[in-house]
N, C-alpha and C positions, 0 to 999 in steps of 0.2 A: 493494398490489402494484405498483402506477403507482413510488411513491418505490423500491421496488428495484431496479427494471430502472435507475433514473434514477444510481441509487448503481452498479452493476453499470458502466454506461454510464463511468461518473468514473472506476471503478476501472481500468477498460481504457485508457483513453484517458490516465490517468496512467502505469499501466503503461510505454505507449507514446511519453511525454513520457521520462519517466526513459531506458528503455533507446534512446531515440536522442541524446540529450546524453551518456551513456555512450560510445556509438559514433562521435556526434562528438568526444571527448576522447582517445578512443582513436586517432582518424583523426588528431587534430593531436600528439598523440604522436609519432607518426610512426617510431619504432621498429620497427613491428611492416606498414608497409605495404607489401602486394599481396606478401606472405609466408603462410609456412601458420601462424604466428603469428597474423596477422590476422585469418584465418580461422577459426580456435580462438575470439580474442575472440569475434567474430563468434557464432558457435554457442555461446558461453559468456552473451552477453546474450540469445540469444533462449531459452534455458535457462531463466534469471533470470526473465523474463517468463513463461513460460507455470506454472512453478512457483510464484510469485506471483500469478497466476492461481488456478490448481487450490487454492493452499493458503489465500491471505488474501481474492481477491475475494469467494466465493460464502459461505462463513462471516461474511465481516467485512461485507457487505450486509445479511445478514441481521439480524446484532446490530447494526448501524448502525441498520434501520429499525424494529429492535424497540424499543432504547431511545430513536428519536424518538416514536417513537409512548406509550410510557413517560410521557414530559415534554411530551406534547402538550398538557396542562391546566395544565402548570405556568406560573408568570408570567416565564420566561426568553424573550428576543428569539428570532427564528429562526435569526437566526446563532450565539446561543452553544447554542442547543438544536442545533443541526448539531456542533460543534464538542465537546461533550460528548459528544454521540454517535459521531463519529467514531473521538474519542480511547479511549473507554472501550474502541469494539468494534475498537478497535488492541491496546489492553493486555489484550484477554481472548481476541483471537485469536495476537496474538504470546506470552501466555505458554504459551496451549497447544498451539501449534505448536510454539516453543521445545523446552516440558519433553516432547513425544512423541520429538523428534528427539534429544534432548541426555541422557536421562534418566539413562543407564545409565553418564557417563562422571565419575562423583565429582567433584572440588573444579574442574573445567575450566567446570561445568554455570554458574554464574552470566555467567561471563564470553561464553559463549556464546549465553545466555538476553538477554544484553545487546548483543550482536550483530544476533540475531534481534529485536529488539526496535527500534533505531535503524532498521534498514530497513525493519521494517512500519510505526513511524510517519512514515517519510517519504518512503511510498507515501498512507498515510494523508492524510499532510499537503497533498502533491499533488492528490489525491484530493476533497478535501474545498474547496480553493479552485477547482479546475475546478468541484465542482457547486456550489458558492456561485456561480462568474461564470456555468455553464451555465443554472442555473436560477431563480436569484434574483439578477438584477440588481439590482432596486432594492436590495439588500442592499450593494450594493460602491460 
């Protein structure tokens, strides 16, 4: 239970990395500043966020910590057992997020499914070298 809050903790906190380097790229854009442009952005990242939240934290924790816990006897380091785990509960929460949202729309679904997929592993991605550097130092 300790490793999910710890994962939950990564997930957030990556979240929060992503959608502020968004908002800073959007701030030096500068198109779109102290406009209701801006402000859209604005409310279109923190959107990004809390749906990313609701749809991949609390799913993708779980099968993160399950399949650590899986390989917990196996002879792989703690980093690639992080790492496998990460990845796998990316590719099994992003396809069935994907195929819930995308199902119903024929020959578009792959390319969409691939969409959704690039952004939950690099949430993931983020995700997973914050609790590498948050929790296991001697690992980096």
């Amino acid at each position: 239970m300790k490793l999910f809050f710890k994962i939950i903790g990564s997930f957030v906190l990556a979240l929060l990395i992503i959608i502020m380097l968004l908002l800073v790229i959007v701030m030096i854009d500068g198109s779109a500043l102290l406009t209701d442009d801006w402000y859209d952005a604005l409310a279109g990242l923190w959107v990004f966020a809390a749906i990313g939240f609701i749809m991949f934290s609390i799913p993708g924790a779980l099968c993160w910590a399950i399949v650590y816990e899986m390989l917990h006897k196996s002879k792989l380091t703690e980093a690639k057992k992080h790492l496998f785990s990460a990845y796998s509960s990316a590719l099994i929460c992003g396809s069935i997020i994907g195929y819930q949202m995308f199902s119903g729309q024929g020959g578009e679904l792959l390319q969409k499914m691939a969409m959704i997929l690039a952004i939950v592993f690099s949430v993931a991605t983020v995700s997973l070298l914050l609790h590498i550097y948050l929790y296991h130092r001697k690992l980096v």
